[in-house]
C-alpha atoms as a printed R data frame, in Angstrom:
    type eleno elety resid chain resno       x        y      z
1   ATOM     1    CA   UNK     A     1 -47.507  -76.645 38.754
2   ATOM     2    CA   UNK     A     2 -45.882  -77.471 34.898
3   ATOM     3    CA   UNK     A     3 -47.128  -73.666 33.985
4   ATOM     4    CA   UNK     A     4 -46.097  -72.322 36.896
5   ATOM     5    CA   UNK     A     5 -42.532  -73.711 36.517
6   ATOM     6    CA   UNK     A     6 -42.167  -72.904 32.704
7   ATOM     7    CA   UNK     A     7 -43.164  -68.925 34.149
8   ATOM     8    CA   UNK     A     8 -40.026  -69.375 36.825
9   ATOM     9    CA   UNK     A     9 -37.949  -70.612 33.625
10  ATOM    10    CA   UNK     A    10 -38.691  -67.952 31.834
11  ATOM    11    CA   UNK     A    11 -37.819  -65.226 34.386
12  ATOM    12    CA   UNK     A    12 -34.950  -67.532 35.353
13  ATOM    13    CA   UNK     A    13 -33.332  -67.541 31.748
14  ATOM    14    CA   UNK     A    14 -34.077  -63.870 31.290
15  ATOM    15    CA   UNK     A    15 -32.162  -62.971 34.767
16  ATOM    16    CA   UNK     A    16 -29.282  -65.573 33.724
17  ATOM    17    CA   UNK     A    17 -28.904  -63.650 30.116
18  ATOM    18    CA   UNK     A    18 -28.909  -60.292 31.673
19  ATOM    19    CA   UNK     A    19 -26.220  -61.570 34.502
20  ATOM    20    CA   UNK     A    20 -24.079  -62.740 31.570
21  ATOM    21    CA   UNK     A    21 -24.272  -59.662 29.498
22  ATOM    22    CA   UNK     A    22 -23.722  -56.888 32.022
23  ATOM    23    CA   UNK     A    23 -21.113  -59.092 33.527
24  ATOM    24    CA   UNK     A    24 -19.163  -59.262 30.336
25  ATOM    25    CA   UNK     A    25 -20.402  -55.486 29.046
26  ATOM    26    CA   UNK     A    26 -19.114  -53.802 32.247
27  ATOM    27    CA   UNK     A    27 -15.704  -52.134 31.426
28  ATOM    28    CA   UNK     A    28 -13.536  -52.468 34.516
29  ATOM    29    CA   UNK     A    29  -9.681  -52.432 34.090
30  ATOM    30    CA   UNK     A    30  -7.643  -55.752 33.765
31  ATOM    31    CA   UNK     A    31 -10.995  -57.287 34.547
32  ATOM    32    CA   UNK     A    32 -10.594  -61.271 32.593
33  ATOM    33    CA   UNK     A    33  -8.339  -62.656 35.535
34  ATOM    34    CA   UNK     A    34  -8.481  -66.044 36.729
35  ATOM    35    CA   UNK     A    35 -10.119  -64.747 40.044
36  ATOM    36    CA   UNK     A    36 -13.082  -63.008 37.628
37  ATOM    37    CA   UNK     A    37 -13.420  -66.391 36.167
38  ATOM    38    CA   UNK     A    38 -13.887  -68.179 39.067
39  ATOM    39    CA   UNK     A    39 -16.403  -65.529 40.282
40  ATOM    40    CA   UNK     A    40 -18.787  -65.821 37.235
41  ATOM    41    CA   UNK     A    41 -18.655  -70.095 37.365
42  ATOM    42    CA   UNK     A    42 -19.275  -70.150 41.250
43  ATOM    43    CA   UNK     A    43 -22.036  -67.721 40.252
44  ATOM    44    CA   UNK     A    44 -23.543  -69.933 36.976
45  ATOM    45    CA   UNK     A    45 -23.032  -72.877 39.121
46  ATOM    46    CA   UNK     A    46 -25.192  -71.456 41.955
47  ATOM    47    CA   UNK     A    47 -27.984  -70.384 39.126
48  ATOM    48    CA   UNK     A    48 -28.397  -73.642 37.659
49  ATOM    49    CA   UNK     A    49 -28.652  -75.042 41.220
50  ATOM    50    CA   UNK     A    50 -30.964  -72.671 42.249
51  ATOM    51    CA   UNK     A    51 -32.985  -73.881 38.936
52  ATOM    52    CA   UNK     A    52 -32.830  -77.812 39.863
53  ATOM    53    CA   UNK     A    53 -33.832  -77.251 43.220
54  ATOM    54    CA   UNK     A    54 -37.015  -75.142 41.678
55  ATOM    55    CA   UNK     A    55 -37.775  -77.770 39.254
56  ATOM    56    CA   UNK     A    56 -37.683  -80.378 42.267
57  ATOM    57    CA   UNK     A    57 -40.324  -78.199 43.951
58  ATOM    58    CA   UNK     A    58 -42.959  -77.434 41.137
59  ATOM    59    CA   UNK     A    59 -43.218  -81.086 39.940
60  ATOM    60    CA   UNK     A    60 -44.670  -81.653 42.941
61  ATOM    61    CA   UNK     A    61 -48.291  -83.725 42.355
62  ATOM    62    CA   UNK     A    62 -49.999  -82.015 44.829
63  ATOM    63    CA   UNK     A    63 -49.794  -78.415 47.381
64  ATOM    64    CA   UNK     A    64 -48.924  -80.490 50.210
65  ATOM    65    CA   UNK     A    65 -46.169  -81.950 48.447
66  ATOM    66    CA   UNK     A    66 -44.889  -78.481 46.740
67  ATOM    67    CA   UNK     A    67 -44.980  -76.988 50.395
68  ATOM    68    CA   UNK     A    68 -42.559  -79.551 52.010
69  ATOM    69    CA   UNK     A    69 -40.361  -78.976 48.457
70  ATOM    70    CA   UNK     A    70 -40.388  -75.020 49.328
71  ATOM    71    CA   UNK     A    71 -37.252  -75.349 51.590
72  ATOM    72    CA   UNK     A    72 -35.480  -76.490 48.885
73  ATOM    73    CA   UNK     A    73 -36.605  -72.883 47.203
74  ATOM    74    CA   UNK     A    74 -35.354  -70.984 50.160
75  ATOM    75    CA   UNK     A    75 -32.274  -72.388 50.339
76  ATOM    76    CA   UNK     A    76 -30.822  -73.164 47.282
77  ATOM    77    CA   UNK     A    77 -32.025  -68.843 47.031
78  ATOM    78    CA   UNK     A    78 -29.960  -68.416 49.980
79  ATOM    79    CA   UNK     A    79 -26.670  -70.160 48.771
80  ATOM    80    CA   UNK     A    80 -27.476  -68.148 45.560
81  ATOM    81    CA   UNK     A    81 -27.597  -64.599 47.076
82  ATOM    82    CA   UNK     A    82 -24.517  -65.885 49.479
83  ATOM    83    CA   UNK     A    83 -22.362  -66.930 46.013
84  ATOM    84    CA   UNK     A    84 -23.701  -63.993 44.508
85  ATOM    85    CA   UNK     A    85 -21.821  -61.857 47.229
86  ATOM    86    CA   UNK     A    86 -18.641  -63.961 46.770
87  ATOM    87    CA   UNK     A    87 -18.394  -64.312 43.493
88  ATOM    88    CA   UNK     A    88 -19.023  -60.710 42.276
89  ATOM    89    CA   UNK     A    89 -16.311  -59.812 45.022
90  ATOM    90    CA   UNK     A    90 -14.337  -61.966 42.719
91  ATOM    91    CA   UNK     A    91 -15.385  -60.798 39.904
92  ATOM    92    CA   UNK     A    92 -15.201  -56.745 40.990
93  ATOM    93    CA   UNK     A    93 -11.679  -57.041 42.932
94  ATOM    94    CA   UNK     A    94  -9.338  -59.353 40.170
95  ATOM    95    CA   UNK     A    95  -6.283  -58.476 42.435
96  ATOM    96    CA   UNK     A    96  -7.539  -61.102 44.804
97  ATOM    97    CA   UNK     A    97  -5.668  -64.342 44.147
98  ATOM    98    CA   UNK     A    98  -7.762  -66.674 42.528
99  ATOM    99    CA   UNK     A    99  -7.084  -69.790 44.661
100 ATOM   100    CA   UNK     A   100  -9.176  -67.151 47.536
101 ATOM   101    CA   UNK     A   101 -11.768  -66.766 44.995
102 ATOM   102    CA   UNK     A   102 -12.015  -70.521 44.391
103 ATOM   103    CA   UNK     A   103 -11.991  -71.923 47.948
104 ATOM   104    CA   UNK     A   104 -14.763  -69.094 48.691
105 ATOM   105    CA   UNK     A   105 -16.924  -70.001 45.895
106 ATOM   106    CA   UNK     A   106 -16.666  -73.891 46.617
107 ATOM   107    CA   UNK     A   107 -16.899  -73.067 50.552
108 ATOM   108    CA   UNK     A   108 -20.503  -71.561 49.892
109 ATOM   109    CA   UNK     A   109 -21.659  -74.013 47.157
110 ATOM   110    CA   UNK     A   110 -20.526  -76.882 49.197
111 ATOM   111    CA   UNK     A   111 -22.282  -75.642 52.228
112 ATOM   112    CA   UNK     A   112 -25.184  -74.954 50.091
113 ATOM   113    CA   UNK     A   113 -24.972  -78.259 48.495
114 ATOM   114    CA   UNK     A   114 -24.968  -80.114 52.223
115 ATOM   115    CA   UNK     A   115 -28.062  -77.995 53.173
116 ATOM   116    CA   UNK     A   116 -30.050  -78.985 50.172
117 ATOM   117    CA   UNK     A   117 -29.582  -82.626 50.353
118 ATOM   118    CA   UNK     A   118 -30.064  -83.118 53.995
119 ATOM   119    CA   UNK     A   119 -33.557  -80.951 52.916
120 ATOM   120    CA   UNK     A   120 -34.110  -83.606 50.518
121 ATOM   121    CA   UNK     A   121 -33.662  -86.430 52.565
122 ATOM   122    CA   UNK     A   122 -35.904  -84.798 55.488
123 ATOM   123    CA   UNK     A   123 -38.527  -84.162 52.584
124 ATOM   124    CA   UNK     A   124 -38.607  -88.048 50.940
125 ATOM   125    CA   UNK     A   125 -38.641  -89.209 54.609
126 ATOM   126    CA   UNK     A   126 -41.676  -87.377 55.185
127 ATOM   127    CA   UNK     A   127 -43.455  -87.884 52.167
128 ATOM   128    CA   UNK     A   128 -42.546  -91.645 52.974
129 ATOM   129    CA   UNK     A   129 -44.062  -91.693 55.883
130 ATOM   130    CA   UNK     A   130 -47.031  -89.947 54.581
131 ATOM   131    CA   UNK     A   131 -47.770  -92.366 51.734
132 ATOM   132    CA   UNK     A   132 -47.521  -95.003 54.721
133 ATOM   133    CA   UNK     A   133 -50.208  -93.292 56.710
134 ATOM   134    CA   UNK     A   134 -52.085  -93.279 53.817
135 ATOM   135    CA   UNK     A   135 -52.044  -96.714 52.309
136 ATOM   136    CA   UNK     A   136 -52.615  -98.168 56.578
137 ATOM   137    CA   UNK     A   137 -56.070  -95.535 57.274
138 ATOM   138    CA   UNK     A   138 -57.163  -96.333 53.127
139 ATOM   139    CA   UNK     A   139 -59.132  -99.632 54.628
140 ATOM   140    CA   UNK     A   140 -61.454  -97.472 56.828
141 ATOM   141    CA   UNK     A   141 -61.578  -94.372 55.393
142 ATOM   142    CA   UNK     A   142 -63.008  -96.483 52.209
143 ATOM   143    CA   UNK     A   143 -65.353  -98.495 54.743
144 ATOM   144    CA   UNK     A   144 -66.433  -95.189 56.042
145 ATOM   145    CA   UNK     A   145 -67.069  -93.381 52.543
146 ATOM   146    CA   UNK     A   146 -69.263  -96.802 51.465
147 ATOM   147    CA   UNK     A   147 -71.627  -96.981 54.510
148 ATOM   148    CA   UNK     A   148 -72.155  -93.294 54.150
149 ATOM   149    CA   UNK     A   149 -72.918  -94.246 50.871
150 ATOM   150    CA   UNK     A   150 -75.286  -97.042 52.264
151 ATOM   151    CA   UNK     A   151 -76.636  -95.140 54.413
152 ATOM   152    CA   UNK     A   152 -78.595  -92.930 51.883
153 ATOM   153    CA   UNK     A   153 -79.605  -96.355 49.741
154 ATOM   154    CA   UNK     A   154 -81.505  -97.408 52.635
155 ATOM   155    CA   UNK     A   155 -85.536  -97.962 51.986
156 ATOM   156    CA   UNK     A   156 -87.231  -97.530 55.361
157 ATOM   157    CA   UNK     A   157 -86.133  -96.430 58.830
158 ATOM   158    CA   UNK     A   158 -85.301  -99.664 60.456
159 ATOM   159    CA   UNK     A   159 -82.786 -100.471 57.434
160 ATOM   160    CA   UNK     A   160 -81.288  -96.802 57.823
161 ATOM   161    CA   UNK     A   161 -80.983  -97.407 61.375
162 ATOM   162    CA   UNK     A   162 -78.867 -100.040 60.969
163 ATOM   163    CA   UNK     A   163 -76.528  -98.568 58.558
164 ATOM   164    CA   UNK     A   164 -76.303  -95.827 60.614
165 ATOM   165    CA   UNK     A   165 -75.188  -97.697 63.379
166 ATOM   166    CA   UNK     A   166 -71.972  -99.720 60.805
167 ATOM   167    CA   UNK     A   167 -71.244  -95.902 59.460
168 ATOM   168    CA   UNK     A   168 -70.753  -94.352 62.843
169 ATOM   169    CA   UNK     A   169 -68.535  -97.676 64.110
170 ATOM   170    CA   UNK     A   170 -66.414  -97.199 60.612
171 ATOM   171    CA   UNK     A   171 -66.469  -93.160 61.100
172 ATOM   172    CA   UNK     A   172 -65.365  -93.479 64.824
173 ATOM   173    CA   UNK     A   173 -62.946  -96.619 64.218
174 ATOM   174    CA   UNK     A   174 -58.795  -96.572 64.485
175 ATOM   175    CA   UNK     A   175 -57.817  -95.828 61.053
176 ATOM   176    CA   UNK     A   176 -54.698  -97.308 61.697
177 ATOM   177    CA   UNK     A   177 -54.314 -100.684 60.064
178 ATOM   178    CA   UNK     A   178 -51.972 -103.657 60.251
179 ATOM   179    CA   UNK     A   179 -51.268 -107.079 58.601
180 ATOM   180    CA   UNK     A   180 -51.974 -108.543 61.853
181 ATOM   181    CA   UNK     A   181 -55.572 -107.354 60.988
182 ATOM   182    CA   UNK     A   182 -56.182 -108.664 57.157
183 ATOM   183    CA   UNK     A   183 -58.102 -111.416 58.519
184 ATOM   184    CA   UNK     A   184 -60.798 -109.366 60.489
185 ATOM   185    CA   UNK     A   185 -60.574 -106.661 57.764
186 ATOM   186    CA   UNK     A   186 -61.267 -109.102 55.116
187 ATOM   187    CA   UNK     A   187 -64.486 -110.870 57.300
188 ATOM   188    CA   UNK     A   188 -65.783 -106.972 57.238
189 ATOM   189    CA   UNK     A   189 -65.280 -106.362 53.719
190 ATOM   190    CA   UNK     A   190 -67.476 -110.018 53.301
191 ATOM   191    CA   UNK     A   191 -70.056 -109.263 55.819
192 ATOM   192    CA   UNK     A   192 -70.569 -105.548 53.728
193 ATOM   193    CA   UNK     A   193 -70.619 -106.934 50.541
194 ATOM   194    CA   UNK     A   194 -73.659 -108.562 52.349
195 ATOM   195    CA   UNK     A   195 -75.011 -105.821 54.253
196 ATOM   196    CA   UNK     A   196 -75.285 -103.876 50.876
197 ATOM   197    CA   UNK     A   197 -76.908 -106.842 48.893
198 ATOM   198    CA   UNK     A   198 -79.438 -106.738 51.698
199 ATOM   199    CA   UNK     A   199 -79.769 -103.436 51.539
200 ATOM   200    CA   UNK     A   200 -80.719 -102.833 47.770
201 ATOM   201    CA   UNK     A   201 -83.225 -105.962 48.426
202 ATOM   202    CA   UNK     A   202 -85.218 -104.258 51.185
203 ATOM   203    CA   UNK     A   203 -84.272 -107.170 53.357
204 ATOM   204    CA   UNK     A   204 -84.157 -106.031 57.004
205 ATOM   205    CA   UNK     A   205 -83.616 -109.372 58.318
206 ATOM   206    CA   UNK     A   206 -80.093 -109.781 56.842
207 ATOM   207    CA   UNK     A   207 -79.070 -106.117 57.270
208 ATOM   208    CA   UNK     A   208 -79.710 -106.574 60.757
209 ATOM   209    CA   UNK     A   209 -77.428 -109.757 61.138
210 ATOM   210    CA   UNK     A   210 -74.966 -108.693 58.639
211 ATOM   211    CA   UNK     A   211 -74.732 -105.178 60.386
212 ATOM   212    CA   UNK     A   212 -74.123 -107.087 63.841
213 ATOM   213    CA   UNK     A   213 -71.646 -108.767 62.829
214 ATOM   214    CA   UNK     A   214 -69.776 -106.237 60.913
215 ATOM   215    CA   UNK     A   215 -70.401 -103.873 64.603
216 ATOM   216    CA   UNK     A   216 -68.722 -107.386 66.462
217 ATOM   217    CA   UNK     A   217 -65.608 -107.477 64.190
218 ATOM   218    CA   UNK     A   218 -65.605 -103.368 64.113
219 ATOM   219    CA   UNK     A   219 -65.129 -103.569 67.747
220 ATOM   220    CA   UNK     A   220 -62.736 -106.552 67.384
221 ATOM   221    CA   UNK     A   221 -60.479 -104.837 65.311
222 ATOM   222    CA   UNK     A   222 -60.062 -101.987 67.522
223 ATOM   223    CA   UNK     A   223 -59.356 -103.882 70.517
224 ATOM   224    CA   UNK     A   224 -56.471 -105.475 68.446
225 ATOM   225    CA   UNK     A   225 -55.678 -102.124 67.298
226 ATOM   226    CA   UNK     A   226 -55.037 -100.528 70.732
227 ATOM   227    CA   UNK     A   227 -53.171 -104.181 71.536
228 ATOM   228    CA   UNK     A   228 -50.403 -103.161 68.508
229 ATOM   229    CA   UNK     A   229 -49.517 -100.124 69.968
């Protein structure tokens, strides 16, 4: 995403240079007038936006991430072009009174400004949300990754059997957790620390009590589960 962003700087900077000079090199008559002025600032103003809202959007860690952040692309774009329109009327009619000018630029950057922010809040609440999901399924999803795990460790049939029967209760479990289920979830984690020991022993014995009790507290927890909802 870094290289990607320093590419969009680059074009950026080259597109703000060439603004500036043909916006300056242009001959038009009695052309520096307050109302060109406020033109060119409502337009520099929109570019660097446009930029921070960009740089928001390519830090992003990951794709999923970048993809909620590409609204703020689109519409800090669209309160560009919109400014762009304004401001180079400005700029290309300096009769205009300036105070028009001004409360035109500021009308479209400040709606531009609203849009962006309320798309910022929208995207933190989601990633929020997300990052919540995440840390309440990581319990199960880990318990599911280490009996698959397991499962491949074991020595002879009636072993595998058994941790077949603990993977498909983790894979088919609420991934949902809740503090009101640390105490089960913690009697699980103990009774597969022991299911595994038994495991890399060869000891069917205790991989078939350890894997009954971790099926008993599997089913347990998603009784509670449902009751939370």
């Amino acid at each position: 995403m870094k290289k990607t962003f320093s590419s969009y700087v680059l074009i950026w900077s080259i597109l703000f240079v060439l603004f500036n000079v043909l916006t300056f090199a242009i001959p038009l008559p009695d052309k520096y007038t307050a109302t060109f002025f406020v033109g060119h600032l409502g337009i520099v103003l929109a570019l660097f936006g446009q930029l921070y809202c960009a740089r928001r959007a390519f830090k992003a860690e990951n794709l999923k991430k970048f993809f909620y952040n590409l609204s703020l692309i689109s519409l800090s774009f669209t309160g560009l072009v919109l400014t762009f329109i304004v401001g180079g009327a400005c700029m290309l009619l300096p009769f205009l009174p300036y105070w028009v000018g001004a409360v035109s630029c500021l009308l479209v950057l400040g709606f531009s400004t609203i849009a962006v922010v309320k798309a910022t809040a929208a995207i933190d609440a989601v990633e929020a949300v997300d990052t919540k999901i995440q840390t309440q399924t990581l319990f199960i999803r880990s318990l599911t990754t280490d009996a698959q795990s397991l499962l491949s460790q074991a020595q002879n049939e009636e072993i595998k059997a058994e941790c077949k029967k603990v993977y498909e209760a983790a894979r088919y479990s609420d991934p949902m957790s809740h503090e009101a289920l640390t105490t089960c979830e913690t009697r699980i984690s103990l009774f597969f620390n022991e299911l595994s020991e038994a495991v890399k022993n060869n000891d069917g014995e205790t991989v078939t009590s350890a894997a009954r009790n971790i099926l008993n507290l599997l089913s347990d927890r998603n009784n509670k589960c449902k009751s939370l909802k």
